[in-house]
Every structure is written in C-alpha cells, then in structure tokens.
C-alpha positions in Angstrom: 121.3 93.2 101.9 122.7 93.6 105.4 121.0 93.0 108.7 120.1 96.9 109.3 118.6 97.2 105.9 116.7 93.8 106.5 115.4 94.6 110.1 114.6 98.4 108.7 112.3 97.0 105.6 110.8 94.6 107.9 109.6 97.4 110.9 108.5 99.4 107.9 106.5 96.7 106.3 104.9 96.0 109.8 103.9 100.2 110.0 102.1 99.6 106.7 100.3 96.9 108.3 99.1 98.5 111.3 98.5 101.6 109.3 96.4 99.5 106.9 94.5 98.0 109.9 93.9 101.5 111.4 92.4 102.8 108.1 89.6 100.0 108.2 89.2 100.8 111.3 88.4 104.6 110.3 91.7 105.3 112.4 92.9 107.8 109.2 95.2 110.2 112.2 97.0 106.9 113.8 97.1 105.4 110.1 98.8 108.8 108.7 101.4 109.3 111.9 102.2 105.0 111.2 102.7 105.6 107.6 105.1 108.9 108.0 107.1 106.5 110.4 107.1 103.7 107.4 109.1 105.6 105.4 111.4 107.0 107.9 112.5 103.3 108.0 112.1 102.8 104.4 114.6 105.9 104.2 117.2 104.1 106.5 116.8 100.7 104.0 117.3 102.8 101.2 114.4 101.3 99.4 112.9 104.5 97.7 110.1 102.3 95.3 108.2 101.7 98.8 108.5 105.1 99.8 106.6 106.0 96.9 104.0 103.8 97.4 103.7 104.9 101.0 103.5 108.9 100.0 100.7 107.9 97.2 99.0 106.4 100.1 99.3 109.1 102.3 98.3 111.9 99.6 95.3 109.3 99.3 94.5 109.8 103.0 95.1 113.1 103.3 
C-alpha cells in the first residue's frame, strides 16, 4: 500500500473515532458530517469494505 493510501486510511480511521466520540456524546449532527468525511477518505484509499461499514452506520444514525 503506498503512503497516500496509508495516510488516507489512517485520517479516516481517526473521523470514525471522533464521530464515535461525538455520538456518546449525543453529538449525532457533528458525528454524521465526521462520518460523510470518513468515507470521502476511505474513497481516496480505495478501501470500499470500510465504506460500508461507515454508510451502515450512518443509515443507523439517520
């Protein structure tokens, strides 16, 4: 995997982190804007399996 893909999983997997901290938080708008950033990066790694787990979580939210 190359650097870009590397450093574009890695600020996705931090977006799920905060999102996940802003939904126990009962942040669900800042968790939802965090999560539809996720998988703009997840789009750029090419890793499709976590983009699907991000939109399952987002329908969830929604």
């Amino acid at each position: 995997m190359s650097q870009w893909m590397e450093y574009a999983e890695k600020k996705g997997d931090y977006l799920c982190e905060l999102a996940d901290e802003h939904i126990r938080c009962k942040e669900p708008d800042k968790a939802k804007d965090l999560l539809g950033k996720a998988i703009g990066w997840y789009k750029k790694a090419g890793l499709t399996d976590k983009i699907e787990k991000v939109k399952k979580i987002l329908k969830e939210l929604s």
